[in-house]
C-alpha positions as CSV (number, residue, x, y, z in Angstrom):
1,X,53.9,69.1,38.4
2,X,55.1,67.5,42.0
3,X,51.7,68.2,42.9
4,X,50.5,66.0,40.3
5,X,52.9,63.7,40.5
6,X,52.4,62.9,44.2
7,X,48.6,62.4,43.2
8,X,49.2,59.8,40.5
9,X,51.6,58.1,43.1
10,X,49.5,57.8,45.9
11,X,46.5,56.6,43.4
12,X,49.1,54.3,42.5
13,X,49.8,52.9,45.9
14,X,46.2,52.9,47.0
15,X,45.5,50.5,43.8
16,X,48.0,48.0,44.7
17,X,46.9,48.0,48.4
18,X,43.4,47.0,47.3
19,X,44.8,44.1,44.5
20,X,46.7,42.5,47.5
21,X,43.4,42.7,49.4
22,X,41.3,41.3,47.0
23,X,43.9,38.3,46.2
24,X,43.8,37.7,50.0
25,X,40.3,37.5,50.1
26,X,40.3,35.5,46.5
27,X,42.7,32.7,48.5
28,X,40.8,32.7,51.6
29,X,38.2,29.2,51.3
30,X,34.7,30.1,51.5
31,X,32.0,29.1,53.6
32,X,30.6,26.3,51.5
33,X,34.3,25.0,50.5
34,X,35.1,24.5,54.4
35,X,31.8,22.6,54.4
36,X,32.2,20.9,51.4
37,X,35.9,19.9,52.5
38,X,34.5,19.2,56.4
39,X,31.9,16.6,55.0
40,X,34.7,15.4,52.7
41,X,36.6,14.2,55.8
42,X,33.6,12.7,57.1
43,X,32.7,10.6,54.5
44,X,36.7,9.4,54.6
45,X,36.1,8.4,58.7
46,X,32.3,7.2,58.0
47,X,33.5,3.5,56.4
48,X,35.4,2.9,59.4
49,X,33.6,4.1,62.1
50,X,30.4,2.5,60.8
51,X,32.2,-1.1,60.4
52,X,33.7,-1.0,63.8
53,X,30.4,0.2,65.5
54,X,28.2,-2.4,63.3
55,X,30.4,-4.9,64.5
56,X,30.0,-4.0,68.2
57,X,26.4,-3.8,67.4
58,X,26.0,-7.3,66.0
59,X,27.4,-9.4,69.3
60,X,25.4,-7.2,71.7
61,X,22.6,-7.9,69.5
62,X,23.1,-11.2,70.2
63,X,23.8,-10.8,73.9
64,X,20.2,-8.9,74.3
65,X,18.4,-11.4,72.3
66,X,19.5,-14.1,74.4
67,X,18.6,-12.0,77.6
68,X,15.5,-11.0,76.5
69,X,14.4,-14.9,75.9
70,X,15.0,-15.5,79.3
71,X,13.2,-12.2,80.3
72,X,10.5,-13.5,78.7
73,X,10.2,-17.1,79.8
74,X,11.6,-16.8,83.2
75,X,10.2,-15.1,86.9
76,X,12.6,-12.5,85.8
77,X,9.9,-11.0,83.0
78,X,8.4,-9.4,85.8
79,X,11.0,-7.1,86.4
80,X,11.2,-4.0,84.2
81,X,12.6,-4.1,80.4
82,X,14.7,-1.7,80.1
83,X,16.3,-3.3,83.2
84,X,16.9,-6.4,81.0
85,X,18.9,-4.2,78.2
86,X,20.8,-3.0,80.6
87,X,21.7,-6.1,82.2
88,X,22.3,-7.7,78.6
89,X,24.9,-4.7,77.6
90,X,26.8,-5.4,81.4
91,X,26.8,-9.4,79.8
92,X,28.4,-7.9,77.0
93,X,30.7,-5.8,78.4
94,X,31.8,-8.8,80.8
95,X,32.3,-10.9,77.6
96,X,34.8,-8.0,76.3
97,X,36.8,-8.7,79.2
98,X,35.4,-5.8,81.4
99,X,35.1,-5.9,85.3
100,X,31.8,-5.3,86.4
101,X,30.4,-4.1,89.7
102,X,27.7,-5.9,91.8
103,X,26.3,-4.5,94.9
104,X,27.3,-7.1,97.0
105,X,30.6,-8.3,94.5
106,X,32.6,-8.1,91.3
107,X,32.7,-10.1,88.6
108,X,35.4,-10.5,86.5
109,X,35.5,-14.7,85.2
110,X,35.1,-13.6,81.2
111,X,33.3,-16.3,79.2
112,X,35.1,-17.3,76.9
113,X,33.3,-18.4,74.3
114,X,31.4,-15.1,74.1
115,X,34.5,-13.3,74.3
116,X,36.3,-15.7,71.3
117,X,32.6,-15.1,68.9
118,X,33.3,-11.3,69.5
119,X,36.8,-11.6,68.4
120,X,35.5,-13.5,65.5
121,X,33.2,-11.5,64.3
122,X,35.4,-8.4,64.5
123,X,38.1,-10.1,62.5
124,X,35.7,-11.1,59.9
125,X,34.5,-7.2,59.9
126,X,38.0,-5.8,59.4
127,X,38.7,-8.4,56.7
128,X,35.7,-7.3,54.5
129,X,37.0,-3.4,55.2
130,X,40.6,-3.9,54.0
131,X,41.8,-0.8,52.3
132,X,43.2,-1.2,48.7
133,X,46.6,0.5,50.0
134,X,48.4,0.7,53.4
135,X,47.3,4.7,53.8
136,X,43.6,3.1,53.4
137,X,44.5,0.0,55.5
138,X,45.9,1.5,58.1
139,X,43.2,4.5,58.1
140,X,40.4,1.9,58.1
141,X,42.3,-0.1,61.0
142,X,42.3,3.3,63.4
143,X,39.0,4.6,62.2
144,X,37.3,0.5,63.1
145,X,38.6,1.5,66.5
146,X,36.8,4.5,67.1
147,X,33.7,3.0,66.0
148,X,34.0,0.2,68.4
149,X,35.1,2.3,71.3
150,X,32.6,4.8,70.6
151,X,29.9,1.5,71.0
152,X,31.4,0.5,74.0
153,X,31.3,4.1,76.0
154,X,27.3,3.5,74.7
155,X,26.9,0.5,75.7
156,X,28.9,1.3,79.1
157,X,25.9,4.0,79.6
158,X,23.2,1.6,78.8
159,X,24.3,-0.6,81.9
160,X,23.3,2.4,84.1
161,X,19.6,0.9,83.6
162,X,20.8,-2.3,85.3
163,X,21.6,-3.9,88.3
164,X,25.1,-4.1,87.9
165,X,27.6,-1.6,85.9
166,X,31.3,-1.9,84.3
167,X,34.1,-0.1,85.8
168,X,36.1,2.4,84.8
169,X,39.2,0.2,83.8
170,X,37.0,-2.3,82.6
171,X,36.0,0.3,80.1
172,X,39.4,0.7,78.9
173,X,40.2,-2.9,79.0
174,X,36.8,-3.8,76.8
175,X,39.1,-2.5,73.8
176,X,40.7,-5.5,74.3
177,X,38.6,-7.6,71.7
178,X,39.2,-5.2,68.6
179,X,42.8,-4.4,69.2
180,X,43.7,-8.4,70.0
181,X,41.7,-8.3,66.4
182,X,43.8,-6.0,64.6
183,X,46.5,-8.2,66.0
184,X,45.6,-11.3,64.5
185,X,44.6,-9.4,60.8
186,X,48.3,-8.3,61.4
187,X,49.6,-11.5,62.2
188,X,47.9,-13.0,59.2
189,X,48.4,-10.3,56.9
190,X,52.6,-10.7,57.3
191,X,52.1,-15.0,56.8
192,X,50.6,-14.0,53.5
193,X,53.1,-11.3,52.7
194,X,50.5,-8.7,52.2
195,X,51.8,-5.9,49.8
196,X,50.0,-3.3,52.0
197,X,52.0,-3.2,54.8
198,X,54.2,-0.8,56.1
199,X,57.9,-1.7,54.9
200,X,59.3,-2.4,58.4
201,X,56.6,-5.0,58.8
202,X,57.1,-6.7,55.6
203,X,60.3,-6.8,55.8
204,X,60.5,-9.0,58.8
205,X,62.9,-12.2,58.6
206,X,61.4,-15.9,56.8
207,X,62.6,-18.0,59.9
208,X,59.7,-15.4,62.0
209,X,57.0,-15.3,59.0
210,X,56.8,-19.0,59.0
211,X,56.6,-19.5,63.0
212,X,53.2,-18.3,62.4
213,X,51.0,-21.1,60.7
214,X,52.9,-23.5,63.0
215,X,51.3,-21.5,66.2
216,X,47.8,-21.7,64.5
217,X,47.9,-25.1,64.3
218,X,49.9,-25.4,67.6
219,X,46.8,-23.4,69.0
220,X,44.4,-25.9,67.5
221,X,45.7,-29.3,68.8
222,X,45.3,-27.6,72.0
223,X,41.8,-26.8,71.7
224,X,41.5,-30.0,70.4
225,X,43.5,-31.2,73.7
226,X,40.9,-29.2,75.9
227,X,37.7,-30.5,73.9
228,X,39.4,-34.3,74.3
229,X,39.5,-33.5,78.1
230,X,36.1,-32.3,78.6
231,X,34.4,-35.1,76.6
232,X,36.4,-37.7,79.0
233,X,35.1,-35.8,81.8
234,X,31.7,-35.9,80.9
235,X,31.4,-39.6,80.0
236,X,32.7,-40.3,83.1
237,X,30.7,-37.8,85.0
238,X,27.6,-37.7,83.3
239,X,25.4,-38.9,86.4
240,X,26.6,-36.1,88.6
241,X,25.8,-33.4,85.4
242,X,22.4,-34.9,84.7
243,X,21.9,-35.3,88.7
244,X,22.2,-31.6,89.3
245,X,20.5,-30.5,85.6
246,X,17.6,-32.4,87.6
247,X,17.9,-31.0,91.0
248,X,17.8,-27.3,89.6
249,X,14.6,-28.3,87.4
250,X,14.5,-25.4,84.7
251,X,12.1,-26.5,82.6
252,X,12.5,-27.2,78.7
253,X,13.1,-23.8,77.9
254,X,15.0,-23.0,81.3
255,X,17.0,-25.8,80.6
256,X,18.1,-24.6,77.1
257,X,18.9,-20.8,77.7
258,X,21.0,-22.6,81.1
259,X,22.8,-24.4,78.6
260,X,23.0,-21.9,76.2
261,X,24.7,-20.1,78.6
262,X,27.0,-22.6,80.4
263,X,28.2,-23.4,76.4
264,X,29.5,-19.4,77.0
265,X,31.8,-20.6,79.5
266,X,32.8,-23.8,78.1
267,X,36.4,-22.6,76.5
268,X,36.8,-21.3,80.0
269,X,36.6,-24.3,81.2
270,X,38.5,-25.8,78.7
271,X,41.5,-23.4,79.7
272,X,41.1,-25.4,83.2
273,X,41.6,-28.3,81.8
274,X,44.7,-27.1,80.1
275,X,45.7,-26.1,83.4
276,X,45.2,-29.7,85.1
277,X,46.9,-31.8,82.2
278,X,50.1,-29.0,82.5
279,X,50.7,-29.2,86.7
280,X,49.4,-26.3,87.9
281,X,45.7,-27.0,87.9
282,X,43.0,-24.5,88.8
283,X,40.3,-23.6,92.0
284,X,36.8,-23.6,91.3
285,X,36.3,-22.4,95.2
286,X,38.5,-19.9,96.8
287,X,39.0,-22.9,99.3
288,X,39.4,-25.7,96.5
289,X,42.3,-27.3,94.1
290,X,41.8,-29.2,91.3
291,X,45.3,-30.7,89.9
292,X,47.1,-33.8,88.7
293,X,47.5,-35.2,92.1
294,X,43.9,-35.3,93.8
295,X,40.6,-33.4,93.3
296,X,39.6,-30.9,96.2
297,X,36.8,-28.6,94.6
298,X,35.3,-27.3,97.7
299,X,31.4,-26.2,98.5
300,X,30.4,-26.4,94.4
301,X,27.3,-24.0,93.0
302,X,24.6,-26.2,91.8
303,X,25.6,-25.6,87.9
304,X,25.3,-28.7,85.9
305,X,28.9,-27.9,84.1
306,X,30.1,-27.9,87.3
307,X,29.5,-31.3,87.5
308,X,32.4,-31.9,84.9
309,X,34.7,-31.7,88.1
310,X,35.6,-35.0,90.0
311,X,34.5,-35.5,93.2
312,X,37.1,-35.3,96.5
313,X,39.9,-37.4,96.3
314,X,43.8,-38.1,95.9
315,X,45.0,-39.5,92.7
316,X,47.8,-42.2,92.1
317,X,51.4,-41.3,91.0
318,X,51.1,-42.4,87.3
319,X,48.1,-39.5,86.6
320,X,51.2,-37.4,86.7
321,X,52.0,-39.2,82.8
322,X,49.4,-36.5,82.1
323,X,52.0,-34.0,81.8
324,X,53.5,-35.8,78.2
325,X,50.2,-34.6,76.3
326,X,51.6,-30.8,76.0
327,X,54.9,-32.0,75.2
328,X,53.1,-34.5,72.3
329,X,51.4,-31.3,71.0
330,X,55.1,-29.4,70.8
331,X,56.2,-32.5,69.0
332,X,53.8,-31.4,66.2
333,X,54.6,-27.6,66.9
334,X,58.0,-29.0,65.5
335,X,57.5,-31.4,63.4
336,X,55.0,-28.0,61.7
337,X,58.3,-25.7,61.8
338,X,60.6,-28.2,60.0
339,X,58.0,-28.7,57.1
340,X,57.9,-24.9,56.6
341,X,61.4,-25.3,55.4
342,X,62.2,-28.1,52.8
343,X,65.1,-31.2,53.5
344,X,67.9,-29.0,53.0
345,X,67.1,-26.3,55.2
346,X,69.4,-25.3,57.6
347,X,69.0,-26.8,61.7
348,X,69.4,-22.8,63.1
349,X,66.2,-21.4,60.7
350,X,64.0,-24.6,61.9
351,X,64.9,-24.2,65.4
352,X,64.6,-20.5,65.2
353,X,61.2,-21.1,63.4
354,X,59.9,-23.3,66.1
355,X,60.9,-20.5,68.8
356,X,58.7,-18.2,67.1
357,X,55.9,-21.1,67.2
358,X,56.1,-21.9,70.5
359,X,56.3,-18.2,71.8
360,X,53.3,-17.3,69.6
361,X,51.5,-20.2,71.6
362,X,52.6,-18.6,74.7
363,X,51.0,-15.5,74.3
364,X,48.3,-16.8,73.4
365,X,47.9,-19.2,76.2
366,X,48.7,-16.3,78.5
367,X,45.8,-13.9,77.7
368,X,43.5,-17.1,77.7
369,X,44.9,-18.0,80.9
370,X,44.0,-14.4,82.5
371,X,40.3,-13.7,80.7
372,X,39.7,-17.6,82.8
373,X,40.7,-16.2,86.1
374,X,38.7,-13.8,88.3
375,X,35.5,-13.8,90.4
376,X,32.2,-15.1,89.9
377,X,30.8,-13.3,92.9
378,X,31.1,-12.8,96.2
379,X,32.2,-15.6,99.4
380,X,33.8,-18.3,97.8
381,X,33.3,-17.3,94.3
382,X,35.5,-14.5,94.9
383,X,39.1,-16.0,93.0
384,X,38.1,-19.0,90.7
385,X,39.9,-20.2,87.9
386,X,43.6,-20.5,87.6
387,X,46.8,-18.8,87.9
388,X,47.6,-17.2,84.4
389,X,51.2,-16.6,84.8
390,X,51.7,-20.1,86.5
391,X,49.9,-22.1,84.1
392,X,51.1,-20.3,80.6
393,X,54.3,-20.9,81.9
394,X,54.4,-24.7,82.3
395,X,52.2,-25.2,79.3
396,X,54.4,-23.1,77.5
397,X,57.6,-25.0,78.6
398,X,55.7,-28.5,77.9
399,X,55.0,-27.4,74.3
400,X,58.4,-25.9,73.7
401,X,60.4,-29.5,75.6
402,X,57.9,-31.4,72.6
403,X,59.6,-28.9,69.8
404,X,62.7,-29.4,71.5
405,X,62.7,-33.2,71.1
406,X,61.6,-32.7,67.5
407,X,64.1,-30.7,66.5
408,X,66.6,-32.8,68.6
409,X,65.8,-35.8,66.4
410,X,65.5,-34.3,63.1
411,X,69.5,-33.0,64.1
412,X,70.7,-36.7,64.9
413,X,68.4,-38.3,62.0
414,X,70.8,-35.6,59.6
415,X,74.0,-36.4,61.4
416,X,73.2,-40.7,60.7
417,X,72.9,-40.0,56.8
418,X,75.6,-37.7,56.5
């Protein structure tokens, strides 16, 4: 009877032991539902990844097409193709901010107007991606980033077919345009009081929410600033521009991919203009100073745009009055701030809206100011532009003394009626 009773027992055990196993083995995912849940997480990254690589894709598209016209119509068709590609994705790279390496030099003066388009067209990219939640939004926003870094380590290894190459921090720094993107869709997001974002975000203070469409438009009296300053300097120069558009001779089509690309580095100059009407000024020559009391450019390159820049001489004191058309665009910085708030809003959340404003335009002013500084080559090319922490300074005070006086008023205009 023990004897049988030990049997049943251990029959008993050895069942159990092999329902356990087979309820291991019934939990344990198969083959195909890895697979199936693998490609799942793929098709999540795919939307993402393909926006911010398409968006890469389109500027660079643009950058080869214009390289390849003057490939095609130039002495420089003779050279190899796939030379041209790679010299189109080094343009690009450069326009993303990116320091690239000559053999006899580095280049590092961004244009600017390349570099603003790609930040445009990025922006416009992540707007049509949006997410429907913030766990989509902000999944979309990290995935967009892989796809555009993952073009830029390609198009990083297509410039190995040209004469000159990015670095290895100018790699890194080429991320530049689609994060300073995701910045702005932030920035904009918050003055709209998106619903998707993340609670700390939403939750940020009025007074700072409504220093931001004051900045915008802070931003584009400046341009507008800039734009007025070039014009001037091209009616009054427009002999010396056409003079050396004629001494270089391009030809019809020469002459339009040359201005094709000077228009590239036209906000760039505009930056230096910026620079002139707030003190500092900038150097087109390593030897040269271009400012608000006399014009010393130096030994000039025979480009027709440089032809915007006066010729040697000292100016008279009363240029200096220069200096009030900053301060007239922080008067409408101000003036911006107090209508975000109606009559009766208090002095403290104007004035605390117009610091936000003004410090908005700072920034902003700053990283224009740096992507217009660097070298155009070697000799005295080697440190043109201006100085970025010099120059967003003093435009930045200008603007913000213009606010001040705004608000200043508005304070003794409430004091008289009460």
């Amino acid at each position: 009877m023990k004897s049988l009773q030990r049997r049943r027992t251990g029959l008993r055990l050895d069942t159990d032991q092999h329902s356990a196993a087979d309820s291991a083995t019934s939990r344990r995912p198969s083959r195909s539902q890895v697979w199936r849940e693998f490609l799942g997480r793929v098709d999540d990254l795919l939307p993402g990844l393909r926006a911010g690589f398409v968006a890469a894709l389109t500027t660079w598209s643009g950058v080869l097409l214009f390289v390849a016209l003057a490939w095609g119509t130039t002495a420089a068709g003779t050279a190899d193709f796939t030379a041209a590609v790679g010299f189109a994705s080094a343009v690009w790279m450069l326009a993303h901010g990116a320091a690239l390496a000559a053999p006899d030099a580095a280049i590092t003066l961004t244009p600017l107007g390349l570099w603003l388009v790609a930040l445009w067209v990025t922006l416009r990219a992540l707007e049509r991606g949006r997410g429907r939640d913030e766990v989509a939004w902000m999944r979309f926003s990290l995935d967009f980033l892989g796809g555009y870094a993952a073009a830029i380590l390609v198009a990083g290894l297509v410039t190995v077919l040209g004469p000159v190459r990015p670095t290895l921090t100018g790699l890194l720094s080429a991320i530049g345009v689609p994060v300073g993107a995701l910045a702005l869709e932030l920035v904009r997001a918050i003055a709209r009081a998106d619903d998707r974002l993340p609670a700390g975000v939403s939750g940020m203070p009025a007074w700072a929410v409504r220093g931001i469409a004051p900045a915008g438009r802070g931003l584009r009296a400046l341009a507008a600033l800039a734009a007025a300053v070039l014009s001037i300097a091209l009616l009054v120069r427009w002999d010396a521009v056409t003079g050396l558009y004629a001494g270089v001779a391009p030809g019809l089509i020469g002459g339009l991919l040359l201005t094709l690309g000077q228009l590239c580095y036209l906000p760039t100059l505009g930056m230096w203009a910026l620079s002139v009407v707030a003190g500092p000024g900038f150097r087109a020559t390593t030897d040269g100073h271009i400012g608000l009391d006399g014009s010393h450019p130096g030994l000039l390159p025979m480009l027709p745009a440089l032809g915007l820049i006066p010729a040697d001489g000292e100016y008279p004191g009363w240029t200096k009055a220069a200096l009030a058309l900053p301060v007239l665009v922080g008067l409408l910085v101000g003036r911006w701030a107090d209508q975000e708030w109606s009559r009766l809003g208090s002095w403290r959340a104007k004035a605390l809206t117009a610091s936000v404003a003004v410090g908005l335009v700072g920034l902003a002013t700053w990283v224009l100011a740096a992507l217009a500084t660097g070298s155009a080559g070697s000799g005295r090319l080697a440190e043109v532009g201006l100085a970025p922490g010099a120059s967003a300074v003093a435009l930045t005070g200008l603007v913000a003394l213009g606010s001040l006086l705004w608000l200043g008023w508005i304070a003794v205009a409430d004091r008289i009626r009460h």
